[in-house]
C-alpha positions as CSV (number, residue, x, y, z in Angstrom):
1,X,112.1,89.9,97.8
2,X,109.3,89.0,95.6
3,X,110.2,91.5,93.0
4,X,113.4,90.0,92.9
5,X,112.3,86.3,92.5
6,X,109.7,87.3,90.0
7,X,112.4,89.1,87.7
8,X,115.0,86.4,88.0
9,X,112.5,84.0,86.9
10,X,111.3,86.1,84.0
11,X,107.9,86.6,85.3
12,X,107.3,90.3,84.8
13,X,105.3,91.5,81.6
14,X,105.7,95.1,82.9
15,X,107.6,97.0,85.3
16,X,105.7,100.5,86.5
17,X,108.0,102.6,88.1
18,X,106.6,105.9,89.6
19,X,109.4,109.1,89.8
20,X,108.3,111.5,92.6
21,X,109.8,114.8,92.2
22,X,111.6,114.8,96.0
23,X,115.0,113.7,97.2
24,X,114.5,111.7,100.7
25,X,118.6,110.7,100.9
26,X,117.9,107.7,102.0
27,X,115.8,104.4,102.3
28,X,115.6,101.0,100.9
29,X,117.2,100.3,96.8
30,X,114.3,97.8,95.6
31,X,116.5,96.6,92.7
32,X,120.3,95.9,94.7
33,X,121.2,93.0,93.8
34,X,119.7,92.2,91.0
35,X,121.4,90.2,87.6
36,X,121.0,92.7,85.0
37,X,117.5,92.8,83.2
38,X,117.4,94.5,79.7
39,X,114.1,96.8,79.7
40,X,112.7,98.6,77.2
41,X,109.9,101.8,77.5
42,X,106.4,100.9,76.9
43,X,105.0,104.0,77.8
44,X,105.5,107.4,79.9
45,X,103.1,109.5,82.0
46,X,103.6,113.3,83.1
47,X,101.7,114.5,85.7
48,X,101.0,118.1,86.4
49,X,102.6,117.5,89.9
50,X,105.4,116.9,88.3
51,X,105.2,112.9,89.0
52,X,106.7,110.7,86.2
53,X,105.1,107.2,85.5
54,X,107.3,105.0,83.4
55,X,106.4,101.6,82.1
56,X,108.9,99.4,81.2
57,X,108.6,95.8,79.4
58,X,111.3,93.3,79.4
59,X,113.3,93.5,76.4
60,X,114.2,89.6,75.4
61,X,116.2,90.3,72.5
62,X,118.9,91.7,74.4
63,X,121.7,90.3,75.8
């Protein structure tokens, strides 16, 4: 729930989001029921494992 709050209130500078190379089929969507949020790529990390590191920054100029 905090994630949520802090987004709807515009209080994120950056959003990490970590891609691990395995399908579970299920578990908990962090980001249901959220208003849409316009992002925009910061930076990306590859890891030899095969993990993906994105970093994503709020984009204000899009609506």
């Amino acid at each position: 729930m905090l994630d949520h709050t802090l987004l709807e209130h515009g209080l994120v500078d950056e959003l990490h989001l970590w891609l691990f190379p395995v399908i579970a089929g299920s578990g908990q969507r962090i980001l249901d029921g959220l208003v849409t949020t316009h992002l925009t790529l910061a930076e990306t990390t590859t890891f030899s494992s095969g993990i993906v590191v994105t970093v994503y920054e709020p984009n204000q100029n899009a609506m």
